[in-house]
C-alpha positions as CSV (number, residue, x, y, z in Angstrom):
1,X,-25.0,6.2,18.7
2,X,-22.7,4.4,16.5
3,X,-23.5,4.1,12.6
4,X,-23.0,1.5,10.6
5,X,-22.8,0.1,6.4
6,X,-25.5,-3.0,7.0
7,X,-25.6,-3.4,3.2
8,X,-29.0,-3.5,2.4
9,X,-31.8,-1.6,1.7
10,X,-30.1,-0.2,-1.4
11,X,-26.5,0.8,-0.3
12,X,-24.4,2.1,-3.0
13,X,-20.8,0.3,-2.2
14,X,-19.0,-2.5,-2.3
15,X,-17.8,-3.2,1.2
16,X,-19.9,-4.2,4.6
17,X,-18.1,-2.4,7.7
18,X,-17.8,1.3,8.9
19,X,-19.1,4.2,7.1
20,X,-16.0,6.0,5.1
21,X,-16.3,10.1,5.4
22,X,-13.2,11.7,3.2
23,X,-12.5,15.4,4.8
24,X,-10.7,17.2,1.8
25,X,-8.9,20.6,2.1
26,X,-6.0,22.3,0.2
27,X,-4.1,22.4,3.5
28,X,-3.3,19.9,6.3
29,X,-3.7,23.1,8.8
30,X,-7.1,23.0,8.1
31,X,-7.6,19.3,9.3
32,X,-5.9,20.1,11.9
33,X,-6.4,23.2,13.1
34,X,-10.4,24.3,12.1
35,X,-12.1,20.6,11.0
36,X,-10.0,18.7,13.6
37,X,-12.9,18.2,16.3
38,X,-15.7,17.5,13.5
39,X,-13.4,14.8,12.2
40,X,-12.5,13.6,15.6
41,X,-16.2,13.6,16.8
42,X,-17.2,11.2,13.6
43,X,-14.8,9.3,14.7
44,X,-16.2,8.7,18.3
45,X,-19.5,7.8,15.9
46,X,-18.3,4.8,14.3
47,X,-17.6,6.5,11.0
48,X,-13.9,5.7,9.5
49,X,-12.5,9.4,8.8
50,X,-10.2,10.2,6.1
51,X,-8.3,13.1,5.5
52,X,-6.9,14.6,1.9
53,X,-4.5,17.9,1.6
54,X,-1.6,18.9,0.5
55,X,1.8,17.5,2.1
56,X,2.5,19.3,5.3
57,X,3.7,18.9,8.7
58,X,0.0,18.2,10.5
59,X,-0.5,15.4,8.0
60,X,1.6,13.3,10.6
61,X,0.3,14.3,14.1
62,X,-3.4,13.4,12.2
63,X,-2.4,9.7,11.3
64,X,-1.4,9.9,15.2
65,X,-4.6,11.0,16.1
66,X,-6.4,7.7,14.4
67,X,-7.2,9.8,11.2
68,X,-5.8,8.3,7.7
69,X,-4.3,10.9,5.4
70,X,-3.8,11.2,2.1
71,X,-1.8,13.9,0.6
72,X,-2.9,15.5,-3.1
73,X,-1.0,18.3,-4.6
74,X,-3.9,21.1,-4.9
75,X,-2.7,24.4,-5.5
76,X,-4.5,27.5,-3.9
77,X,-5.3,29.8,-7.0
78,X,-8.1,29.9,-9.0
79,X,-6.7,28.5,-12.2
80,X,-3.6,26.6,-12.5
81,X,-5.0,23.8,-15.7
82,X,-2.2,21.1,-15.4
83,X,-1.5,21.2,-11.4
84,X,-5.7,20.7,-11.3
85,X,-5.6,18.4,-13.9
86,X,-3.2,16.1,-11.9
87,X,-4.7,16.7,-8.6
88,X,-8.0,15.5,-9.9
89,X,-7.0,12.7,-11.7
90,X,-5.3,11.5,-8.5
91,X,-8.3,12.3,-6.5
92,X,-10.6,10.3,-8.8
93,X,-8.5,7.8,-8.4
94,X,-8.3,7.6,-4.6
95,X,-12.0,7.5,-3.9
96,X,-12.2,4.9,-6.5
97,X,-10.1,3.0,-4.8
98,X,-11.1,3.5,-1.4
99,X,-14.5,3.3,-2.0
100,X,-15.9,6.2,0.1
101,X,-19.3,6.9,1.3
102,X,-18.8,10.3,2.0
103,X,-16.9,13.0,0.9
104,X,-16.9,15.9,2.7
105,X,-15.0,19.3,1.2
106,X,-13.5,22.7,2.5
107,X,-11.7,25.5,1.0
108,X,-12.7,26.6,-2.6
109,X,-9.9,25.0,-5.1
110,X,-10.2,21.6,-2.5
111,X,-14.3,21.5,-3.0
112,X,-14.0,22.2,-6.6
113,X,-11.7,19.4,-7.2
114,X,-13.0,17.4,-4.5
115,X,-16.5,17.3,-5.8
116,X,-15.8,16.8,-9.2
117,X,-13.5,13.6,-8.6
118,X,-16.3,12.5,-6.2
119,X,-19.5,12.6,-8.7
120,X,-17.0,11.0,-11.5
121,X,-16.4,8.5,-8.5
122,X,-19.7,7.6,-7.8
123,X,-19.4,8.5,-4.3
124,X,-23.1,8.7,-3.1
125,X,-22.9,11.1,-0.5
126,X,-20.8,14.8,-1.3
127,X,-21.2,17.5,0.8
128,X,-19.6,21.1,0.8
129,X,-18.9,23.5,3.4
130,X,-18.9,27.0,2.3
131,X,-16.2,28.6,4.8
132,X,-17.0,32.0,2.8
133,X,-18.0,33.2,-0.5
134,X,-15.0,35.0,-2.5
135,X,-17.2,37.3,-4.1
136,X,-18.9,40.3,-2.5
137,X,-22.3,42.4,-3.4
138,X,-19.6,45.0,-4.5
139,X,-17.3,42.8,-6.3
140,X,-16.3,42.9,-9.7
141,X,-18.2,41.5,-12.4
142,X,-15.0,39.3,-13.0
143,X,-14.4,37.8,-9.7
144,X,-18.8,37.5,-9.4
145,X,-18.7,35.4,-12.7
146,X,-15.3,33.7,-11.6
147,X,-16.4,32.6,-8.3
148,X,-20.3,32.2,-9.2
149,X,-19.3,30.1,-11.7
150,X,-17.7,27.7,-9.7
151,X,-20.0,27.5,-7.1
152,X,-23.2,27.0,-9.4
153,X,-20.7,23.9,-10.7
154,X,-20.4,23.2,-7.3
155,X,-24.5,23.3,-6.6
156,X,-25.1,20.6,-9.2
157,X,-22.6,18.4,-8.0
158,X,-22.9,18.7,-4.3
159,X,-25.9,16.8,-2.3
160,X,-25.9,19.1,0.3
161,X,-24.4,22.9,0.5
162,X,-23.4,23.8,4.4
163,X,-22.9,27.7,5.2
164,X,-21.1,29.1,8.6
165,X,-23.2,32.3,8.1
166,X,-26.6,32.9,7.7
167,X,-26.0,36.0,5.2
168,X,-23.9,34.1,2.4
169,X,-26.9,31.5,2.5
170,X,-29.1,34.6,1.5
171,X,-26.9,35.8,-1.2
172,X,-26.9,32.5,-3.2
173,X,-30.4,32.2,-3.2
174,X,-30.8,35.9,-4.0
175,X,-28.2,35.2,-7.2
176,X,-30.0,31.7,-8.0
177,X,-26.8,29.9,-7.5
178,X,-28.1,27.1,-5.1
179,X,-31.9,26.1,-4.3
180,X,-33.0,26.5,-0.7
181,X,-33.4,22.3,-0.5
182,X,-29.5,21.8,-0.6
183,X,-28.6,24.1,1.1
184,X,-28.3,24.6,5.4
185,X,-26.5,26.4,8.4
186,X,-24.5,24.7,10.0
187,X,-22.4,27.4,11.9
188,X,-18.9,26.9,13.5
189,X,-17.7,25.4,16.8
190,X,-15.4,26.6,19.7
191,X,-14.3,24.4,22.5
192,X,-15.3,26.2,24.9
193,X,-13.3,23.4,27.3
194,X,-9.8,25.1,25.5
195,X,-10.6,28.6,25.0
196,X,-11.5,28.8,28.6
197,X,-9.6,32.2,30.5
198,X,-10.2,30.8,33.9
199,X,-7.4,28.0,32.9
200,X,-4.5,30.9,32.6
201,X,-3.4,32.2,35.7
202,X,-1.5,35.3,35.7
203,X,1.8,33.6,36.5
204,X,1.6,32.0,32.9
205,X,0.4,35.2,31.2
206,X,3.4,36.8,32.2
207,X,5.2,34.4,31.5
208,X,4.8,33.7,28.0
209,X,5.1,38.1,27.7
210,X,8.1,37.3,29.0
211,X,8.8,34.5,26.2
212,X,7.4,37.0,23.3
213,X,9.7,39.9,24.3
214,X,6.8,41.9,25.4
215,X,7.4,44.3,28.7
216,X,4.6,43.2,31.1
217,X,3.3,46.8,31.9
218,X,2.7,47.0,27.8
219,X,-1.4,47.2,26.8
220,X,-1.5,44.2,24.2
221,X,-3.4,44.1,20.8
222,X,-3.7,41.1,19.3
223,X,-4.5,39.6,15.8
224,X,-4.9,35.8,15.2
225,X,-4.7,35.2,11.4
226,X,-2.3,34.6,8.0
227,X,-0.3,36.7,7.0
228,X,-2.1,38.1,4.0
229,X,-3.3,41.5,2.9
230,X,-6.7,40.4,2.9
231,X,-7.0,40.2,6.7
232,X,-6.7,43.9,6.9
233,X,-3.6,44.2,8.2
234,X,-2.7,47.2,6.0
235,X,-5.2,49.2,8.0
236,X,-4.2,47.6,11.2
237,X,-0.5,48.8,10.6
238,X,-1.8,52.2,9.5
239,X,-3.9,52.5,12.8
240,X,-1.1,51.9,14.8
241,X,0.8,54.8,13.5
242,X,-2.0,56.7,15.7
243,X,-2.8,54.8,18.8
244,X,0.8,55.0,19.4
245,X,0.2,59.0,19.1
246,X,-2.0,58.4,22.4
247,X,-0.9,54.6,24.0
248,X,3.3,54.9,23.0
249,X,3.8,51.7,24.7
250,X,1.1,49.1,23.2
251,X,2.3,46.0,21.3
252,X,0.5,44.6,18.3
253,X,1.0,41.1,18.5
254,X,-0.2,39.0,15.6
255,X,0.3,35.0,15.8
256,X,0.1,32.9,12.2
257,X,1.5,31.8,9.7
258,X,3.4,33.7,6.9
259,X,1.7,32.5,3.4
260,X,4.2,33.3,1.0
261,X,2.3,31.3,-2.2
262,X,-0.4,33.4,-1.7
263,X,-0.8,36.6,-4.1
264,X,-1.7,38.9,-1.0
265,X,1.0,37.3,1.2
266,X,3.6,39.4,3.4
267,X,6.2,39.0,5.6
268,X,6.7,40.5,9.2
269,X,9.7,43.1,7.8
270,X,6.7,44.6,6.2
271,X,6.0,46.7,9.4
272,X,8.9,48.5,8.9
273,X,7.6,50.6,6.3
274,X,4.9,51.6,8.7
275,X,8.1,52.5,11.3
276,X,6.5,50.3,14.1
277,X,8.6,47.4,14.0
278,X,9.5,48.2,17.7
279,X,5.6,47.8,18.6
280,X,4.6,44.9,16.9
281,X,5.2,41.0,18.1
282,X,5.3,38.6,15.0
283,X,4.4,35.3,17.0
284,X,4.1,33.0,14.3
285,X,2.5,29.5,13.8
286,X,1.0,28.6,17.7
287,X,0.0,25.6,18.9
288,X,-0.9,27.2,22.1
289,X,-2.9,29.8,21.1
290,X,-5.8,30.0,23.7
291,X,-2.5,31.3,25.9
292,X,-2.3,34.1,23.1
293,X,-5.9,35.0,23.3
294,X,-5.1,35.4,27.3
295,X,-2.1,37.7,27.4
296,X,-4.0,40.3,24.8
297,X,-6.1,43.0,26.4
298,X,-8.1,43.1,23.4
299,X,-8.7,41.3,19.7
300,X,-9.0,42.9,16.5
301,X,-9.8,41.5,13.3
302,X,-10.0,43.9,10.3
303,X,-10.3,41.2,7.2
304,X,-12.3,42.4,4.2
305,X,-13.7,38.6,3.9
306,X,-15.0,36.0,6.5
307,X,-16.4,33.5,6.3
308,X,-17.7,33.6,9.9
309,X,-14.4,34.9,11.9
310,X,-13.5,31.9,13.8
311,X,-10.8,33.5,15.9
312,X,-13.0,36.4,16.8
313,X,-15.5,33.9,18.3
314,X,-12.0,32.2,19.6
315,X,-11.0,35.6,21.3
316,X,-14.7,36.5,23.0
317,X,-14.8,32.4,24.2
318,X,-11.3,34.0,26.1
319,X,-13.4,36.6,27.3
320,X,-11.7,38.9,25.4
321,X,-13.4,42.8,23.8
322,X,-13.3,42.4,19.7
323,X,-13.1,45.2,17.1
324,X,-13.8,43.6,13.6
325,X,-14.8,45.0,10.6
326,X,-18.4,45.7,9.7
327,X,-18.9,42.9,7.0
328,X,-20.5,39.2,6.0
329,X,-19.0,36.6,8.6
330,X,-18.1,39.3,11.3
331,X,-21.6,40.9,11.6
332,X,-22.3,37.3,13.1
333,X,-19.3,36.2,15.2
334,X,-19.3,40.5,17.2
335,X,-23.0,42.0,18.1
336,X,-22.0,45.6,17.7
337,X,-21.8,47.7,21.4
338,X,-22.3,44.2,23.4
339,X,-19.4,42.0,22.3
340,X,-17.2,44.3,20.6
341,X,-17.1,47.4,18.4
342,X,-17.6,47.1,14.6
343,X,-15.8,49.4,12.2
344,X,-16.4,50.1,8.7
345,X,-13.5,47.9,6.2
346,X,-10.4,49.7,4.9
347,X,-10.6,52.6,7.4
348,X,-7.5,53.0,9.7
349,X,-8.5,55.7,11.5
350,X,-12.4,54.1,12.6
351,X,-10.4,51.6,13.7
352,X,-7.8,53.3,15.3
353,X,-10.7,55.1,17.0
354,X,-12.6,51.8,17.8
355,X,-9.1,50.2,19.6
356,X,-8.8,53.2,21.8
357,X,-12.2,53.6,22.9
358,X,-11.6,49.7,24.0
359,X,-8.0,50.7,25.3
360,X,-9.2,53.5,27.9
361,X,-12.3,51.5,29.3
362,X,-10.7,48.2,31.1
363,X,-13.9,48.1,32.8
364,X,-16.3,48.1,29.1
365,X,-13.3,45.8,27.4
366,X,-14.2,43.4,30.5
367,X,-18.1,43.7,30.2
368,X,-17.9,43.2,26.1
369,X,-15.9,39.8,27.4
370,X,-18.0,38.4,29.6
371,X,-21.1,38.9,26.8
372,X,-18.6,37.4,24.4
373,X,-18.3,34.2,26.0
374,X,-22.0,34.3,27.2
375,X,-22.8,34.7,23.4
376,X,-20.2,31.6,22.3
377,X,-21.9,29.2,24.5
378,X,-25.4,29.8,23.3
379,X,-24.2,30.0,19.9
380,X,-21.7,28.1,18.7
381,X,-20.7,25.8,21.7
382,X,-18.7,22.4,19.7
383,X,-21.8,20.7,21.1
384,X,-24.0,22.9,18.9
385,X,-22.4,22.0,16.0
386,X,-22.0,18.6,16.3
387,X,-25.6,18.2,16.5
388,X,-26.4,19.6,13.3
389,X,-23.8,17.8,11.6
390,X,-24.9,14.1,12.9
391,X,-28.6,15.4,12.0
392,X,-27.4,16.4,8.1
393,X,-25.4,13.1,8.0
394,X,-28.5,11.3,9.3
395,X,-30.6,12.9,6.9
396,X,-28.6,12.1,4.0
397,X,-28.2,8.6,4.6
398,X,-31.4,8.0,4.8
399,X,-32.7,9.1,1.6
400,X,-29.3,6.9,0.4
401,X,-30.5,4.2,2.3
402,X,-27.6,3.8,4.7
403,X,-28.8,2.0,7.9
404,X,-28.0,1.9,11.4
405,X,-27.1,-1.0,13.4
C-alpha cells in the first residue's frame, strides 16, 4: 500500500508528491541503530523519510541507505538555554523550509525541541514516542516536576503520544499529564530475521572468543548497553566480585559505547577499582552484535530505568536466559521464572545470586531461551510493530485529510 499527498480534501501543505515524515533524535545512533527499520519500512510505503540528529558517523551510512539527514546540534541535558535556543531556531527553520507533513520525535531533549519547532512550523502531523519516562513513582519531587513539566508541554503540543510500555501509559494518566485520546502502545520491534541463533554456528562463536580475548572454555556474561551508571553497572561490577568467589573463570563482556558527555558516564578502566579487570571484556561499539548475543551464555541487564529493554528482548530473540532488574520497561521485555530471572534494582548480591542460579543450570538457562524467543515472536515481532505504526499514521491522516492514491 503506497500513500500519497493528492492535495485535496483539505491538505495542509504546499507541495503535491510523497508524504514527508521527519524522524528527530539527539543522536544519529538512534536512527540508525533502534528507529532504522521503522524509517526504512515508511520508506517501502511511499513516504519520503527524513532524518535529524546531531553530527555523527551513522548520519553517512543513512544518506546511503536512501534516508536524507539533517544534522542539528541538540545537546543531551536537560537545560542548556543558548545550545537549545540555537538548535530550535535551526529546527524551525528546517521544517519551514522543507515543508514536512510529519514529524516524528525520540529521545527527551530531541521531542522537546522537536515538537516545539514543529507546532511553530505548522507541521500538521507531530507525534512523540515516549522511549521511557525519566521520572519514577519514587523520584524526587525535582526530577517529577522537571520531567512532568516537560512532558505535559509535550502533551499539548503532540497529536499523538506513542509508549513502548504499557505501565508508563498508566502513570501519565494516573498524574494527568496526557489524556487517554492521544495517547497509544505501540511497543518495540526485533528482527527476528537478524537476531536469529540458528544463523551462528559454533565455528564463528568461537571464533569471534577468540577475536575478544576470551578463552573458549570461559562461561560468558554479557551486557549490551552505554556505558553509564544508570544501566546498573555499579551493581553488575559489585556482583562479580562474588560469582567469581564460586565461577573464577567467567567473563563479563559488555559491548557499547563509552558516553563520556553524559553526567553518569564511565570508562572501561573503571573496573579496576572493582579488581576484575582480568574478567571483564570491554567490546565496544558493535555492528555485529546478534554475534555478541550468541557467544554469551547468559544476558543481564541491571538498569534502574527502561523504557522497554530492547536488548533484553534482543538477547531472548538469540535465545538467550535474561536477569534484569525488577522495574517499569523490564517487567515487560523478562516474564519472571519463564524467560529470565528478575532481581530487585541496586542489589549486587540478588543479582549475583540470580546469575549463578542461571550459571549452574545450562539445561533451565536453555528452557528460559527457547520461551524467550517464543515470547519475542508473539510480541514484538518487527511485523507487529509495523502494523500499529501504518494504523496510527492512517489514523492521523485521516482526521488531517491526507488521501491515498
Amino acid at each position: 500500500m503506497k500513500l500519497f499527498v493528492t492535495g485535496g480534501g483539505g491538505f495542509i501543505g504546499s507541495h503535491r508528491g510523497a508524504i514527508k515524515i521527519c524522524f528527530v533524535t539527539t543522536a544519529d545512533l538512534t536512527l540508525r541503530f533502534i528507529l532504522f527499520d521503522q524509517m526504512e519500512f515508511l520508506k517501502q510505503q511511499g513516504f519520503e523519510v527524513w532524518g535529524v540528529c546531531s553530527a555523527g558517523k551513522w548520519a553517512g551510512e543513512l544518506e546511503q541507505r536512501g534516508f536524507r539527514v539533517a544534522t542539528v546540534r541538540m545537546t543531551r541535558q536537560l537545560f542548556t538555554p543558548l545550545a537549545d535556543a540555537r538548535a530550535l531556531w535551526e529546527l524551525v527553520r528546517l521544517f519551514r523550509q522543507e515543508k514536512f507533513d510529519i514529524v516524528h520525535t525520540h529521545t527527551p531533549k530531541a521531542s522537546f525541541l522537536g515538537q516545539i519547532a514543529a507546532f511553530v512550523a505548522g507541521v500538521p502531523i507531530r507525534i512523540y514516542t515516549i522511549h521511557g519516562l525519566f521520572f519514577l513513582k519514587d523520584s524526587s519531587w525535582r526530577r517529577k516536576l522537571a520531567f512532568g513539566t516537560v512532558e505535559k508541554i509535550l502533551s499539548f503540543l503532540v497529536n499523538k503520544a506513542l509508549f513502548v510500555n504499557r505501565e508508563d501509559m498508566e502513570e501519565v494518566q494516573r498524574m494527568n499529564i496526557y489524556g487517554s485520546n492521544k495517547i497509544t502502545y505501540i511497543g518495540a520491534d526485533v528482527d527476528l530475521s537478524r537476531f536469529d541463533p540458528s544463523l551462528h554456528s559454533r565455528d564463528e562463536i568461537q571464533k569471534a572468543k577468540s577475536e575478544l580475548g576470551i578463552p573458549l572454555d570461559k562461561v560468558v556474561i554479557g551486557i549490551v548497553a552505554r556505558l553509564v551508571w544508570e544501566k546498573g553497572f555499579s551493581d553488575l561490577f559489585s556482583a562479580m566480585q562474588i560469582i567469581l568467589q564460586k565461577f573464577p573463570h567467567a567473563v563479563l563482556l559488555v559491548v557499547g559505547p563509552s558516553e563520556p558527555e553524559k553526567g553518569d558516564g564511565f570508562q572501561p578502566s573503571v573496573v579496576e577499582t572493582y579488581g576484575i579487570q582480568e574478567n571483564v571484556v570491554f567490546a565496544g561499539e558493535r555492528t555485529d552484535v546478534p554475534t555478541m548475543y550468541a557467544l554469551m551464555d547468559v544476558f543481564v541487564l541491571p538498569s534502574y530505568r527502561e523504557g522497554l529493554g530492547l536488548s533484553a528482548l534482543e538477547a531472548s530473540a538469540m535465545e538467550k536466559a535474561v536477569v534484569a532488574t525488577d522495574i517499569r520497561g523490564c517487567r515487560e521485555s523478562v516474564e519472571h521464572g519463564r524467560t529470565g530471572l528478575l532481581v530487585p534494582p541496586k542489589s549486587p548480591e540478588k543479582l549475583a545470586q540470580a546469575l549463578e542460579e542461571l550459571l549452574s543450570d545450562p539445561e533451565r538457562r536453555k528452557a528460559m531461551g527457547k520461551a524467550g524467543r517464543e515470547k519475542v515472536q508473539k510480541e514484538f515481532a518487527k511485523e507487529i510493530l509495523f502494523g500499529r505504526l501504518q494504523t496510527i499514521y492512517s489514523e492521523l491522516m485521516a482526521h488531517k485529510h491526507f488521501n491515498r492514491e
